[in-house]
N, C-alpha and C positions, 0 to 999 in steps of 0.2 A: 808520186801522189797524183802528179798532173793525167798521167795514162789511167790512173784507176775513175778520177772522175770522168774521164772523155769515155771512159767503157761504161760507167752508171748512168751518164747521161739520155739514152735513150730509153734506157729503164724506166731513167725518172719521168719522163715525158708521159709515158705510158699511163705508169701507175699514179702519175696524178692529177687524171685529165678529172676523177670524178673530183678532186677536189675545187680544182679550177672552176666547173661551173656552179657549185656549190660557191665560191668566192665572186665569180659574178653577178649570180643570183642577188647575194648579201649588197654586194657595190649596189647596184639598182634601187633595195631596198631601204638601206640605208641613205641613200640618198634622197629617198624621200622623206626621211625624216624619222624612220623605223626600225628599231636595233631588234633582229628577230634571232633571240636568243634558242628558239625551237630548231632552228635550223637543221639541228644535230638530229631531232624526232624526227625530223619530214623527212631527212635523206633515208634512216632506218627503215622507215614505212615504203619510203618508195624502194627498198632493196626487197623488201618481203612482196612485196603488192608483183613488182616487176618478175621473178620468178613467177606469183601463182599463176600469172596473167601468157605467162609462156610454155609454162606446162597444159594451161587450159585449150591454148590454140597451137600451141607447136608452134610459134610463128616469133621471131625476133622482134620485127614490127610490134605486136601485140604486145611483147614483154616490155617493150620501153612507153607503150602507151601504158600499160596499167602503172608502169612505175610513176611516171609525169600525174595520171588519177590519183595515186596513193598523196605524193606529196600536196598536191589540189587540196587534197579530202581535211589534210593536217593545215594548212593554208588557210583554208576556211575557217578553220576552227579556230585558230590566230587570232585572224582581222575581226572575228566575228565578237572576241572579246578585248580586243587590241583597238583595233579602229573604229566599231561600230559603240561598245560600249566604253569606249575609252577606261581601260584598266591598265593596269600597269604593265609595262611588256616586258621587262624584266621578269617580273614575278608569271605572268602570261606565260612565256619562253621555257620558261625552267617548269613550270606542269605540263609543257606540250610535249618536254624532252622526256620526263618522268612517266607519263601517258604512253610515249609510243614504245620507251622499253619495257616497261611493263607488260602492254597488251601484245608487244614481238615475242617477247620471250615467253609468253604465255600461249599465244598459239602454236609459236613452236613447238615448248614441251608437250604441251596435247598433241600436237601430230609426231610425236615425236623423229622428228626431224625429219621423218620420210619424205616427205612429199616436196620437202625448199631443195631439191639436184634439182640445177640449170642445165637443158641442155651446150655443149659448146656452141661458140661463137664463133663466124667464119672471122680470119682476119683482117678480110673487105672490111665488113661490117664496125671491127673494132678499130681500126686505122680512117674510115670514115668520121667514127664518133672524137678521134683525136682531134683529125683538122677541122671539124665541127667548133669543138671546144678552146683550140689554141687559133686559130684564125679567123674563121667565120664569126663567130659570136663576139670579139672583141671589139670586129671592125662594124657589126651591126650595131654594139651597144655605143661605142664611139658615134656612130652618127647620131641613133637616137638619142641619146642623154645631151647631147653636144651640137648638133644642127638640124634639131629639127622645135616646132614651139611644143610640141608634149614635151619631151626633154627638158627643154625652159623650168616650163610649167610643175614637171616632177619636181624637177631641184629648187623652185622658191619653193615646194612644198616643204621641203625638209631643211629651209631656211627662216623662210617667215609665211607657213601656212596661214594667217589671217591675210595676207595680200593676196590669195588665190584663192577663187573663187571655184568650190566647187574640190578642196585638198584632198577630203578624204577618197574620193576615185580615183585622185589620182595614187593615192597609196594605196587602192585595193590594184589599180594597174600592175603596179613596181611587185606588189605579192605575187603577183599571178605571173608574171614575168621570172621570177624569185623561183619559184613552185615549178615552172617547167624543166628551169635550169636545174634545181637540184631536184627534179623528179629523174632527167636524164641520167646525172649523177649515179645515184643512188640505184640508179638501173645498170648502169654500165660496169657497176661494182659489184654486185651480185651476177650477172649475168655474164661480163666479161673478162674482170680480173680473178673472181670467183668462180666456183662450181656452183655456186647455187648461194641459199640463205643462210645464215649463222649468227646467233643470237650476239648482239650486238658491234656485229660485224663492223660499221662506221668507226669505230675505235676514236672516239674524240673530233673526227676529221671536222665537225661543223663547229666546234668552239676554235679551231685550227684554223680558217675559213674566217672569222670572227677576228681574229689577230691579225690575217693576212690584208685583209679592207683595210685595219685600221695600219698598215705598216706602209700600202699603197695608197696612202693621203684618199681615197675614196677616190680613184682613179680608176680608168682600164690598164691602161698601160705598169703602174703601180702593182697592182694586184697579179699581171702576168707575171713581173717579176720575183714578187715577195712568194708565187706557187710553187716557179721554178726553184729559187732558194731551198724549199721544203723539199721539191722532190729530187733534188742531190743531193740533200740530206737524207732522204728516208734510201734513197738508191744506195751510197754510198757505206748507209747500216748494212743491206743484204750482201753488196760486194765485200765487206769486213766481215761479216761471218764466211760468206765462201772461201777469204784468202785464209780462218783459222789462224788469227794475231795471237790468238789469246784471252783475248778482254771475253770479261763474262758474255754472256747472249745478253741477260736483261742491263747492262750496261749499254750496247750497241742498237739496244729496242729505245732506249731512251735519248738519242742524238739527234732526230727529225724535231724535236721536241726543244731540245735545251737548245739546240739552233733559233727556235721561233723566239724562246724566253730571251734570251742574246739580242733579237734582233728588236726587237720590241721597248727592252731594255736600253738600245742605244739611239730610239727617235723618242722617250716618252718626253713627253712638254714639247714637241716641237711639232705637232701636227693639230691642225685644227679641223674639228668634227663639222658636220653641220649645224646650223646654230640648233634648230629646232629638234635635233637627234634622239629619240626616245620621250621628250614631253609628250603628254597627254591632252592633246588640240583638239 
């Protein structure tokens, strides 16, 4: 068993870099004080957006900016009734998710499907976005949330936002910080782990992302690990269907999964949110 996980392991690294920044995104925002349950809409949009945006210029470059616009556009649309009108983000979240699979699967079918083939992705390019996502951005988010005074400043927002002066920028910052990470995301998934778009391609990954903040105490370092977990799990599913054990397919679809429930299941009551986490300030 030990040899099967050291052979899934690089898999797992791979295939769940879009998730990773998608879980940093969340750390950041959450830490502001904002459970952004859309998550799961922004990354979808930004899988759609980042294809059109690469078919239109032929450029890789261009596909991960438009995926980073895509998740903005959904972002926006968020804070604009999350933060600016103070509405419930719970309820917020779950229309933003609603929204985007709807209006994906909608353009899809009308184009029907022709037009979402990604060109390939060189391996530069994909092995870049990796140590992008598992080093670079850990150790940038580590400093800023953690020594520097916006940092500070984010995290009494998502503690006791009436002591800050000036909170909700700082949760429109944490969004837009949120939105680029899972605009990446959501591009490197269509464009690199993928051929292209597929209606509802995210497969749960941002309510996944959702569990993993809250499994890494709203940490960096937490969150890397609680990724990893998932992507040895989900690696460990594909290596089980290639070795043919036996066990049904949709039994072996569902072990990245009952892994999170497991793991979730063995810290609840024993982590503490931000105080101010999803109120309405």
């Amino acid at each position: 068993m030990i040899d099967v996980i050291l052979h899934a392991l690089p898999i797992a690294i791979v295939a769940s870099t879009p998730l990773l920044l998608a879980v940093e995104g969340e750390l950041v925002v959450q830490r502001s004080g904002i459970i952004n349950l859309g998550i799961e809409g922004m990354m979808l949009t930004a899988a759609m957006t980042a294809v059109l945006a690469q078919q239109a210029t032929k450029s890789v470059l261009a596909g991960f900016a438009g995926g980073v616009l895509g998740a903005l556009f959904v972002a926006a649309i968020f804070g604009l009734f999350a933060i600016r009108y103070r509405a419930d983000q719970i309820v917020t979240g779950t229309a933003i998710n609603l929204l985007a699979l709807g209006l994906t699967g909608f353009v899809y079918k009308a184009a029907g499907g022709l037009i979402f083939s990604a060109s390939p992705v060189r391996e530069v390019a994909q092995y870049a976005v990796v140590l992008f996502a598992w080093i670079a951005v850990p150790i940038a988010l580590a400093l800023l949330l953690w020594m520097t005074r916006f940092g500070l400043r984010l995290r009494a927002s998502g503690e006791n936002p009436d002591a800050v002066r000036h909170a909700q920028r700082y949760r429109w910052s944490a969004l837009a910080i949120e939105a680029l990470l899972t605009g990446m995301g959501g591009a490197y998934l269509s464009l690199a782990l993928s051929s292209g778009f597929a209606e509802n391609m995210t497969a749960g990954r941002g309510f996944i992302a959702l569990s993993i903040v809250i499994f890494g105490r709203w940490k960096v370092r937490g969150a890397i690990v609680g990724t990893a977990l998932f992507g040895v799990a989900a690696a460990l599913q594909y290596t089980l269907q290639a070795m043919n054990i036996g066990l049904p397919f949709h039994l072996l679809l569902a072990v990245p999964y009952v892994v999170t429930l497991l793991i979730l299941c063995g810290i609840a009551g024993r982590v503490r949110a931000p105080e101010a986490l999803g109120r309405r300030d």
